[in-house]
C-alpha positions as CSV (number, residue, x, y, z in Angstrom):
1,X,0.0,0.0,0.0
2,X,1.5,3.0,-0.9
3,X,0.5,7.0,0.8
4,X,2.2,10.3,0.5
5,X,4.2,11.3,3.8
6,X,5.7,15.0,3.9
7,X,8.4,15.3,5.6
8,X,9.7,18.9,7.2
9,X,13.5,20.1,7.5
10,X,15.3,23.5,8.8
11,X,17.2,25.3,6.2
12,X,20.0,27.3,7.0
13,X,20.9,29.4,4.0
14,X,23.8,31.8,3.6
15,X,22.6,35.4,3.4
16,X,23.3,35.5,-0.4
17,X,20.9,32.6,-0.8
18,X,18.5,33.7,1.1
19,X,18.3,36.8,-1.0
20,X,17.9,34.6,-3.8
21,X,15.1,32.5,-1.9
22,X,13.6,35.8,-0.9
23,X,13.6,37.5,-4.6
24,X,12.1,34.3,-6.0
25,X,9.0,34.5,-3.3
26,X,8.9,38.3,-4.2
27,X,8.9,37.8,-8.3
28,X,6.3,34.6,-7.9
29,X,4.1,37.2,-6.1
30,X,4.1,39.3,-8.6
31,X,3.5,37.1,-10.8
32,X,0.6,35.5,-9.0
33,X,-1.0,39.4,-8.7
34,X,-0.6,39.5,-12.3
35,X,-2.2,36.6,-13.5
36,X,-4.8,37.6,-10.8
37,X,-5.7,40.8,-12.2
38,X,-5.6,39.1,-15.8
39,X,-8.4,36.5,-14.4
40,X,-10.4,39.4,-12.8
41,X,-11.0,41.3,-16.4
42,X,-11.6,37.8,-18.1
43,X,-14.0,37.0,-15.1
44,X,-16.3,40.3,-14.8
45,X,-16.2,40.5,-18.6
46,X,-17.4,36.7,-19.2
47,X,-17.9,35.1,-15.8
48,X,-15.3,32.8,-16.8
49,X,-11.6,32.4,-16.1
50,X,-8.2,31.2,-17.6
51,X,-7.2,27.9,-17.1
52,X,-4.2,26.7,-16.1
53,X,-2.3,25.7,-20.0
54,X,-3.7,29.3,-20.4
55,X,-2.2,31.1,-18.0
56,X,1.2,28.6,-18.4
57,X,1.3,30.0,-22.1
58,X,1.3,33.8,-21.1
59,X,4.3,33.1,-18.4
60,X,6.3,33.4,-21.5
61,X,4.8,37.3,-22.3
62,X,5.1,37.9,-18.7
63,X,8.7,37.3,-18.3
64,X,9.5,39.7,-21.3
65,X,7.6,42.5,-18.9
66,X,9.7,41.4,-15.9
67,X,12.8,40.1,-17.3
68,X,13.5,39.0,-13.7
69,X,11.0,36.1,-13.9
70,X,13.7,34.7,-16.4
71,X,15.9,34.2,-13.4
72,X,13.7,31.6,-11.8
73,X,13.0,27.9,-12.7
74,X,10.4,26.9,-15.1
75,X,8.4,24.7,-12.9
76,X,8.3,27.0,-9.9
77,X,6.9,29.7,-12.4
78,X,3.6,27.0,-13.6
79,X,3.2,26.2,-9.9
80,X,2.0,30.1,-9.8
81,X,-0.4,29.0,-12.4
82,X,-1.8,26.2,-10.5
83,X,-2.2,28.1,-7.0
84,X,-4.2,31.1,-8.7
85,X,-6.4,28.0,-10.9
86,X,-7.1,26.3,-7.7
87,X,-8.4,29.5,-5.7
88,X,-10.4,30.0,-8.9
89,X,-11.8,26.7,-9.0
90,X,-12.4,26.2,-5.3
91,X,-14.2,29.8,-5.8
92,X,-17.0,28.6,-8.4
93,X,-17.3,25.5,-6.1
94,X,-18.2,27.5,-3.3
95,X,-20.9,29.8,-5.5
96,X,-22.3,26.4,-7.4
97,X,-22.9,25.4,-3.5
98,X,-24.6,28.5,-2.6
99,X,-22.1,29.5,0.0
100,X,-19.6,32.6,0.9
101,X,-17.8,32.3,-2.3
102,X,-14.8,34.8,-0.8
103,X,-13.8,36.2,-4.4
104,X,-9.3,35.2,-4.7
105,X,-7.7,38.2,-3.2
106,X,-4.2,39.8,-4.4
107,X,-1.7,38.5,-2.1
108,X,-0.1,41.6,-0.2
109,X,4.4,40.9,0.7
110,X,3.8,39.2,3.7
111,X,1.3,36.4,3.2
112,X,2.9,35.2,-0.3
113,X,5.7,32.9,2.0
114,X,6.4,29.4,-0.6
115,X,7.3,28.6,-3.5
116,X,7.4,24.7,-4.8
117,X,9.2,22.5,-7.3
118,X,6.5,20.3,-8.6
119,X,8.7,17.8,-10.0
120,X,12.3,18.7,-10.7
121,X,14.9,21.4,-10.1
122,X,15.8,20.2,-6.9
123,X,18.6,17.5,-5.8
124,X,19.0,16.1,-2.2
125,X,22.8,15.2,-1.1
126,X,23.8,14.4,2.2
127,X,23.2,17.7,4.2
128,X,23.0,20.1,1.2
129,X,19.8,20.9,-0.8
130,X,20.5,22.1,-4.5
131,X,18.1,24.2,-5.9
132,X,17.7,24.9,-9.9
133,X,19.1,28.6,-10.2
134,X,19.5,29.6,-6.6
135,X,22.4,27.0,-5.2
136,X,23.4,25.1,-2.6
137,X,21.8,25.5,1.0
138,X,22.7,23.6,4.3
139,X,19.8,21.1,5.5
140,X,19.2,20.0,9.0
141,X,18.5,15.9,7.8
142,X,17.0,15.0,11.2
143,X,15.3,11.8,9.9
144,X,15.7,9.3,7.0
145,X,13.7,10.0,4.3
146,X,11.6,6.6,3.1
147,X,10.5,6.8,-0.3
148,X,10.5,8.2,-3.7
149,X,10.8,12.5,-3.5
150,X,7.9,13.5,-5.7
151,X,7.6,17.3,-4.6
152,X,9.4,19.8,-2.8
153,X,7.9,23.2,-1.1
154,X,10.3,25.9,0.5
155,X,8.6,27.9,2.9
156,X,9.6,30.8,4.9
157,X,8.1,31.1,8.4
158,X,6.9,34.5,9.6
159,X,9.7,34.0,12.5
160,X,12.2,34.2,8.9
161,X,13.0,30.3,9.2
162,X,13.1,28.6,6.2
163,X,12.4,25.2,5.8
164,X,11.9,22.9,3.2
165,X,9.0,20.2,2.9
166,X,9.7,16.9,0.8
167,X,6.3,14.8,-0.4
168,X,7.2,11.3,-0.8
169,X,5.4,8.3,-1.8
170,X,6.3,5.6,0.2
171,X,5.4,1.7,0.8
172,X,3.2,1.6,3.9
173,X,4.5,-1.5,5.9
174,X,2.0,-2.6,8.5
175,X,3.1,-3.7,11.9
176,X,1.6,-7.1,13.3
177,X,-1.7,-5.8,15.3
178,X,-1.5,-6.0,19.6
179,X,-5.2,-6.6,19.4
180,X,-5.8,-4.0,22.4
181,X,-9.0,-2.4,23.0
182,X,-9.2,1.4,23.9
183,X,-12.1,4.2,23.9
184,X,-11.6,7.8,24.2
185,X,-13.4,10.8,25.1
186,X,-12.0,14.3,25.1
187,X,-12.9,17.7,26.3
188,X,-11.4,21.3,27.6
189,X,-11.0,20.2,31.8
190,X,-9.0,16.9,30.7
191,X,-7.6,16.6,27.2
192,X,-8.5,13.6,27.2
193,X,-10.4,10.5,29.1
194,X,-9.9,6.6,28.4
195,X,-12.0,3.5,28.9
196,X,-9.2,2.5,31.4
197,X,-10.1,5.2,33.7
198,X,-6.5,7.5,32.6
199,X,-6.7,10.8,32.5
200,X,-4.8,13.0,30.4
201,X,-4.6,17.1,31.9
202,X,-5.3,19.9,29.1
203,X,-1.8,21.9,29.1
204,X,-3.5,25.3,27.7
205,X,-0.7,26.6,26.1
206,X,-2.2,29.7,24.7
207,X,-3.5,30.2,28.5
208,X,-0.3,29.9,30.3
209,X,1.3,32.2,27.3
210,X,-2.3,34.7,27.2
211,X,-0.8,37.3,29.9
212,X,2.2,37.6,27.6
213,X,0.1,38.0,24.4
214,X,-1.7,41.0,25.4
215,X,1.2,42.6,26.4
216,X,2.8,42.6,23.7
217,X,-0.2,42.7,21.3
218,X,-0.9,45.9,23.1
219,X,2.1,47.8,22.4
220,X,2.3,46.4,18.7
221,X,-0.9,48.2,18.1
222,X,-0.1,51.7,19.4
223,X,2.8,51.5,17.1
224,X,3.6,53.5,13.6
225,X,2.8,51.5,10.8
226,X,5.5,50.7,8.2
227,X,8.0,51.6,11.5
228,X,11.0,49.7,12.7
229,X,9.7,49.1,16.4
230,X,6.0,47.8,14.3
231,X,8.5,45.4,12.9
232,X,10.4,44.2,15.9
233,X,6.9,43.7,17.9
234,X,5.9,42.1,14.6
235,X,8.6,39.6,14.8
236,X,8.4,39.0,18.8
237,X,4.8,38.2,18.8
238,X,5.2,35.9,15.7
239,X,8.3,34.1,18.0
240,X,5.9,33.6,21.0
241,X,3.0,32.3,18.8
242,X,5.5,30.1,17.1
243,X,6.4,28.8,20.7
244,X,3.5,28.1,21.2
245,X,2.4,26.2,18.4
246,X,5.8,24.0,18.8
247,X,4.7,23.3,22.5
248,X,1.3,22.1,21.6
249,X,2.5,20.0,18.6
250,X,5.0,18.2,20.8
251,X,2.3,17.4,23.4
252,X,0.3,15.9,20.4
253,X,2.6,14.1,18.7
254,X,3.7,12.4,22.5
255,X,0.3,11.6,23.1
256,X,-0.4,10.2,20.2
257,X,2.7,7.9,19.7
258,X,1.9,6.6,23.3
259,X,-2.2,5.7,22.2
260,X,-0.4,4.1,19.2
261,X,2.1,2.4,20.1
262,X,-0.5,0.5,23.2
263,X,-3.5,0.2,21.7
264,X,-4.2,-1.3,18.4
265,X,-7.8,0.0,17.8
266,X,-9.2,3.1,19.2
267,X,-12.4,4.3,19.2
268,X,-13.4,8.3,19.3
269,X,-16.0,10.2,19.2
270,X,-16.9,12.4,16.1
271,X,-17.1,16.0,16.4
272,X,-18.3,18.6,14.4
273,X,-15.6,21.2,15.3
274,X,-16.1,23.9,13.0
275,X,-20.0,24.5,14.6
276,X,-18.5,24.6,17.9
277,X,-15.9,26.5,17.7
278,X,-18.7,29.3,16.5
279,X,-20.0,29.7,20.4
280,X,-17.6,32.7,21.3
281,X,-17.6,30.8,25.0
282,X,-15.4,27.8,23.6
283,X,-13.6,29.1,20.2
284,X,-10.5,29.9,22.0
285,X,-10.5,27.2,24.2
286,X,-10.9,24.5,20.9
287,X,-8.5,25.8,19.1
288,X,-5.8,25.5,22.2
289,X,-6.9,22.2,22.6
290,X,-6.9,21.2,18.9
291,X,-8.7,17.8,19.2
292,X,-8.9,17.7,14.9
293,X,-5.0,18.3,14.9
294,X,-4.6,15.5,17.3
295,X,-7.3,13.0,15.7
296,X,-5.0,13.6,12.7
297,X,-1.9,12.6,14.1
298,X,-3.6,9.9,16.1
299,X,-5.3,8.0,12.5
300,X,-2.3,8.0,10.8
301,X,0.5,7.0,13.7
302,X,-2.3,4.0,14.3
303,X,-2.4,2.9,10.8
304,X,0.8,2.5,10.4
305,X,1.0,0.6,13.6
306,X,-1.5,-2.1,11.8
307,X,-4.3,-0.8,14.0
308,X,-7.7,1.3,13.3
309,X,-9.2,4.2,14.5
310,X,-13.6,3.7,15.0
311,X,-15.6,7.1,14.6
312,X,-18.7,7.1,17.3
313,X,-21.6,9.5,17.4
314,X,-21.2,10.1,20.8
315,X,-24.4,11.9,21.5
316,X,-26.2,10.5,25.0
317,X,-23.1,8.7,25.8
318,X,-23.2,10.8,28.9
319,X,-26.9,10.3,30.0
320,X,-26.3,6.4,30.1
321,X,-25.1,3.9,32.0
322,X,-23.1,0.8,30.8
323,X,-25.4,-1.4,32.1
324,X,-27.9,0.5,29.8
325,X,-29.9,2.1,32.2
326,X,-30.4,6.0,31.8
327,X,-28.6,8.5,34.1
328,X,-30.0,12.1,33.6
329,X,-27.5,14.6,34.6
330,X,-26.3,18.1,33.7
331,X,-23.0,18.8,33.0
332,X,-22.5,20.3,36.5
333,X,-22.1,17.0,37.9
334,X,-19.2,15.5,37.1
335,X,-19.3,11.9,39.0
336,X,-22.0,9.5,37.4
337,X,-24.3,7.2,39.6
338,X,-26.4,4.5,38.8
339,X,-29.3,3.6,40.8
340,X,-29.4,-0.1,38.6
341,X,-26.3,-1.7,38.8
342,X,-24.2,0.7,41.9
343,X,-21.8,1.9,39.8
344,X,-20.0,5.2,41.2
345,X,-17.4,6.7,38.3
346,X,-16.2,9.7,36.9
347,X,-18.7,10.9,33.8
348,X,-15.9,11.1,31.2
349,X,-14.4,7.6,32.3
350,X,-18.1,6.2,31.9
351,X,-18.6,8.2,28.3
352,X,-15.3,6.7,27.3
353,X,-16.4,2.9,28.0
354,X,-19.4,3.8,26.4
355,X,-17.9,4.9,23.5
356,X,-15.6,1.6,23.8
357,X,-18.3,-0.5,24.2
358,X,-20.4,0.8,21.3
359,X,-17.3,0.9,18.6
360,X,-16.6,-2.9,19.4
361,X,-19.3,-4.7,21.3
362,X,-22.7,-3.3,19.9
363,X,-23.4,-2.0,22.4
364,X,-26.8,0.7,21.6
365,X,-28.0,3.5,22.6
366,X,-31.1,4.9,19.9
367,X,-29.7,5.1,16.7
368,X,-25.7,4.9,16.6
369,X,-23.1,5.2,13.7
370,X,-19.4,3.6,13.4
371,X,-17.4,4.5,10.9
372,X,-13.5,3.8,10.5
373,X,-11.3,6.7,10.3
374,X,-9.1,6.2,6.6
375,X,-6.2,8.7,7.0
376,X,-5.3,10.2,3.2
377,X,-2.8,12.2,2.7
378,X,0.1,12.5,5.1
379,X,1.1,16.2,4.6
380,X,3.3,18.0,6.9
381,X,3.4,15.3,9.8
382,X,-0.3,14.7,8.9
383,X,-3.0,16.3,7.1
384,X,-6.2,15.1,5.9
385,X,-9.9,15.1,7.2
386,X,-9.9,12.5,10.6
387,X,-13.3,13.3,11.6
388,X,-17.1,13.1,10.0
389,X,-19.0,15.1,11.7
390,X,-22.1,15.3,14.0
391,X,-23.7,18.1,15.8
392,X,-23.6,18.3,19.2
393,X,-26.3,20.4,20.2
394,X,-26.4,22.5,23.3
395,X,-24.2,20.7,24.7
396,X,-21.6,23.0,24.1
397,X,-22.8,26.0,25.4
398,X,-23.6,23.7,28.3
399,X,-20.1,22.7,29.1
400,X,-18.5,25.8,28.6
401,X,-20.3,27.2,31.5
402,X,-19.8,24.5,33.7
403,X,-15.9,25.0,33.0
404,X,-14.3,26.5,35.6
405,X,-11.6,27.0,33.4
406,X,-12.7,29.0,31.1
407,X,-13.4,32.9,30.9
């Protein structure tokens, strides 16, 4: 079975490359604007637009207008092409569906920050990246890379790293399964709660970090636009969100390595995080969690593991018992108790045997949907869509008061 894994290295160029690497992202930008306002004049004249071969055969009129384009690679130059094509597509896809079609937008200096090499210009040796027409550039190789390079992005961060992302198609080779059971249920107060009865404390990153934040966000406003000290603030408050980040990616990955390297198949519940994250209570407090992030990192470490991941509509799960009598409680109580059978447990610990019990052992409650998580693409460390989703009601709003936690 074969998948496409990215894979994500520091670049250390000299400062004469990195003035190549930064004229490059400067000249595709341009070019990008260019072919945009070409697309706008076909659009509003014939609510159409140029397609890509199109817009690939008037690079070479382009370049004679800005005979600096001559001094990039070919491929890098269609990849412009295909970026602008895409937001065009993706743009009459969002109009056919009847929703906010967001019309593509000219990209201002500092959000045009990549430029890729589709399928050549590039050549990998040792701990030096060649690049077609810019040179040699020291790479941080901090992993074997497994598999055939297909494409290769170089991205600047808004901290000025550069780093360089290699798609590869690779041979998935499955481990031999352990066969062990798990069920999980998260939320804001834990970050997570097993079947076993473990639980796992939210770290709130962005909380511990908020105080900081405001400070700084504070004095980055009041300052003159265009001005030295905006640009300073600019790049200190793009270091600590970048901390940040960092932090909450290695809590994810950790987590999820140890859930896949124990348990063999694990069953969570779906959640429909872009309708929750719309109750101003919780937005914040999702996005510091980042429960889709770690259900992405979580499919694909089990798959390759030889496991599966089991997607439960996790609705009632709290309002039940395992011995299938109902429980009524709001989400002010936090310990459940059975009148039926005597049982005396945490609510999340009971949700997550629930959600256990109901991903492997039938077990019912009204009408409930498994599905198995199939993790696509690979991108980055991982990046495709790990969850189907299912409302959850007034639930939310309900849980977001009843955190203490959060403001």
């Amino acid at each position: 079975m074969k998948k496409i894994k990215t894979y994500k290295f520091r670049l250390y160029p000299s400062k004469i490359i990195e003035r190549k690497l930064q004229f490059i992202l400067n000249n595709c930008r341009c070019l990008y604007n260019t072919q945009l306002e070409y697309e706008k004049q076909i659009y509003f004249s014939n609510r159409e637009y140029a397609n890509r071969t199109d817009l690939n055969n008037l690079i070479l009129d382009w370049k004679i207008i800005n005979p600096n384009l001559k001094n990039i690679h070919s491929q890098v130059l269609q990849n412009v092409s295909d970026r602008l094509n895409k937001s065009f597509s993706n743009f009459f896809t969002r109009v056919k569906k009847g929703e906010k079609p967001g019309f593509p937008r000219f990209k201002p200096k500092d959000t045009y920050n990549s430029f890729s090499y589709p399928q050549s210009g590039f050549n990998l040796n040792k701990n030096k990246l060649k690049l077609s027409k810019i040179g040699e550039i020291n790479i941080r190789l901090h992993r074997k890379i497994n598999g055939k390079i297909k494409t290769l992005i170089i991205k600047k961060s808004p901290t000025n790293k550069w780093f360089a992302y290699f798609s590869v198609e690779e041979t998935l080779i499955k481990k031999q399964s352990n066969n062990n059971y798990l069920g999980i249920d998260v939320g804001l107060n834990s970050f997570y709660t097993d079947s076993n009865g473990n639980k796992i404390e939210n770290p709130k990153y962005l909380r511990e970090s908020e105080n900081r934040l405001i400070k700084i966000q504070r004095k980055f406003s009041k300052k003159k636009k265009s001005s030295k000290n905006r640009k300073k603030l600019r790049l200190k408050l793009a270091k600590l969100y970048e901390k940040i980040l960092n932090q909450r990616l290695d809590f994810l990955h950790k987590q999820a390595r140890e859930l896949a390297d124990n348990y063999s198949n694990i069953a969570v519940e779906k959640l429909q995080i872009k309708n929750m994250i719309k109750n101003h209570y919780l937005a914040k407090s999702i996005n510091d969690v980042s429960w889709y992030k770690f259900l992405q990192l979580l499919s694909y470490k089990v798959e390759e593991t030889g496991g599966q991941i089991l997607e439960v509509n996790a609705k009632g799960t709290s309002q039940y018992c395992i011995c299938g009598n109902k429980v009524k409680k709001s989400l002010a109580v936090r310990i459940h108790k059975c009148n039926k059978c005597g049982i005396k447990i945490d609510r999340d610990v009971m949700s997550a045997k629930l959600i256990k019990a109901i991903a492997f052992e039938n077990y019912k409650i009204n009408i409930q949907q498994v599905k198995k998580v199939e993790p696509k693409n690979t991108v980055g460390h991982t990046e495709f869509q790990a969850c189907e989703v299912f409302p959850l009601g007034e639930t939310v709003k309900q849980e977001s008061l009843a955190s203490n936690n959060i403001k």
